[in-house]
C-alpha positions as CSV (number, residue, x, y, z in Angstrom):
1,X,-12.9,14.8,-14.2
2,X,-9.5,14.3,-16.1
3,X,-8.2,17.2,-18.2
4,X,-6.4,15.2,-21.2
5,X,-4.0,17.2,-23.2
6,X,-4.4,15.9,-26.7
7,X,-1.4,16.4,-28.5
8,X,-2.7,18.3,-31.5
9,X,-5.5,20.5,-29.9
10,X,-4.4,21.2,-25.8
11,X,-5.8,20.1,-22.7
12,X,-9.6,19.2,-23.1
13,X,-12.1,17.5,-20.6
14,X,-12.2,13.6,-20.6
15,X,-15.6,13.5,-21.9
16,X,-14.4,14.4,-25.2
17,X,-12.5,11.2,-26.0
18,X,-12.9,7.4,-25.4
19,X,-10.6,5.4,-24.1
20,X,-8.4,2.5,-26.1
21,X,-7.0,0.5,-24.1
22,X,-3.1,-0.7,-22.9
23,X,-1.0,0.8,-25.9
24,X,2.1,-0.8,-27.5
25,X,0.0,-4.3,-28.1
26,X,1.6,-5.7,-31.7
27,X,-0.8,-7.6,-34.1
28,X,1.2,-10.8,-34.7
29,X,2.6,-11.2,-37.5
30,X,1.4,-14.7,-38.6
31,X,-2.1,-14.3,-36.6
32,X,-3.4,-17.7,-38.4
33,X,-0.5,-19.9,-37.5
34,X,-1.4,-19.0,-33.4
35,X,-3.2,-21.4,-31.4
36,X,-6.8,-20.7,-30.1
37,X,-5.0,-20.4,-26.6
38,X,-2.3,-17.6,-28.1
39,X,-5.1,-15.9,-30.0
40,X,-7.0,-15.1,-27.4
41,X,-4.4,-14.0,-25.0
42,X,-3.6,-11.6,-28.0
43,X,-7.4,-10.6,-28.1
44,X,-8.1,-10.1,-24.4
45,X,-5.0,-10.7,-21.9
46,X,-4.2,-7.0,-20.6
47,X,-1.9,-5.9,-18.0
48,X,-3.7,-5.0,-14.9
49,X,-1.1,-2.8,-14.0
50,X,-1.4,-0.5,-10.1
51,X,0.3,2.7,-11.2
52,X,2.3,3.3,-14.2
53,X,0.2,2.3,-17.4
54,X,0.4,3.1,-20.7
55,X,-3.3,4.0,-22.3
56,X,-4.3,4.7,-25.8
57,X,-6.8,7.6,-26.0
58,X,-9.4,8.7,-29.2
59,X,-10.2,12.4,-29.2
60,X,-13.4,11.8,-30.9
61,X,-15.1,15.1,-29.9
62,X,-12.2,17.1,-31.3
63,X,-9.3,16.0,-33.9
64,X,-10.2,12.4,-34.0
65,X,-7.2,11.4,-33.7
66,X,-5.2,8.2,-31.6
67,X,-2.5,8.9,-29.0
68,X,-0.8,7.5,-26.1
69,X,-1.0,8.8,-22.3
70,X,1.1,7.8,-19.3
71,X,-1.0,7.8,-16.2
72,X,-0.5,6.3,-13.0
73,X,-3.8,4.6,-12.1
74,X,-4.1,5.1,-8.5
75,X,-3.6,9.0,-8.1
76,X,-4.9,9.5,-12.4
77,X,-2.2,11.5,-12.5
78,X,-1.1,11.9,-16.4
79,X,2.8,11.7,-16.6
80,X,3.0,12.7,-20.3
81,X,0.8,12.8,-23.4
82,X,2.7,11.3,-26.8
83,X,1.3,10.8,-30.1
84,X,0.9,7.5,-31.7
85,X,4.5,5.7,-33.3
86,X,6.6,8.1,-31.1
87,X,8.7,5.7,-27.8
88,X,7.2,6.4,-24.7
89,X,8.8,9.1,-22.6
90,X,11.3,7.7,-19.4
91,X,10.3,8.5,-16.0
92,X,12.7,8.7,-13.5
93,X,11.6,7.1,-10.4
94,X,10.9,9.7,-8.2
95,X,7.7,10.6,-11.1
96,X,6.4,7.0,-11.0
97,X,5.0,7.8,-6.9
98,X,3.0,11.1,-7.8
């Protein structure tokens, strides 16, 4: 099981929030002017990224609140924990293989 350390309340089991998906995805901003093609890219085209990714996380048992975790997604290892409008944190290289 993951630990998750939500920003406002500490390090909590996994089974107390849901998972959100890739984070930093924009709306666009003139969604009716896209293409059915370009819409649903928007809608469902993720990275399927093998290591670094960055998640978005609900802790809906606890605060309810959104944030964003770095984890890599082959060891589950989670790099840092940052709330929701703040830049993700850099990683130096040597991080990115734990």
């Amino acid at each position: 099981m993951l630990l998750i350390k939500c920003p406002w309340c500490g390090e909590r089991p996994e089974t107390e929030f849901h998972y959100g998906g890739e984070a930093h995805i924009e709306r666009p901003e003139n969604p009716e002017a896209l293409s059915d093609e370009e819409w649903a890219n928007f809608l469902f085209m993720r990275s399927n990224v093998k290591g670094l990714f960055r998640e978005r996380w609900h802790h809906s048992n606890g605060c309810r609140r959104w944030f964003n975790v770095l984890r890599n997604t082959v060891s589950h290892d989670i790099l840092a924990v940052y709330r929701m409008g703040e830049k993700p944190p850099v990683i130096e290289p040597a991080e990115e293989n734990r």
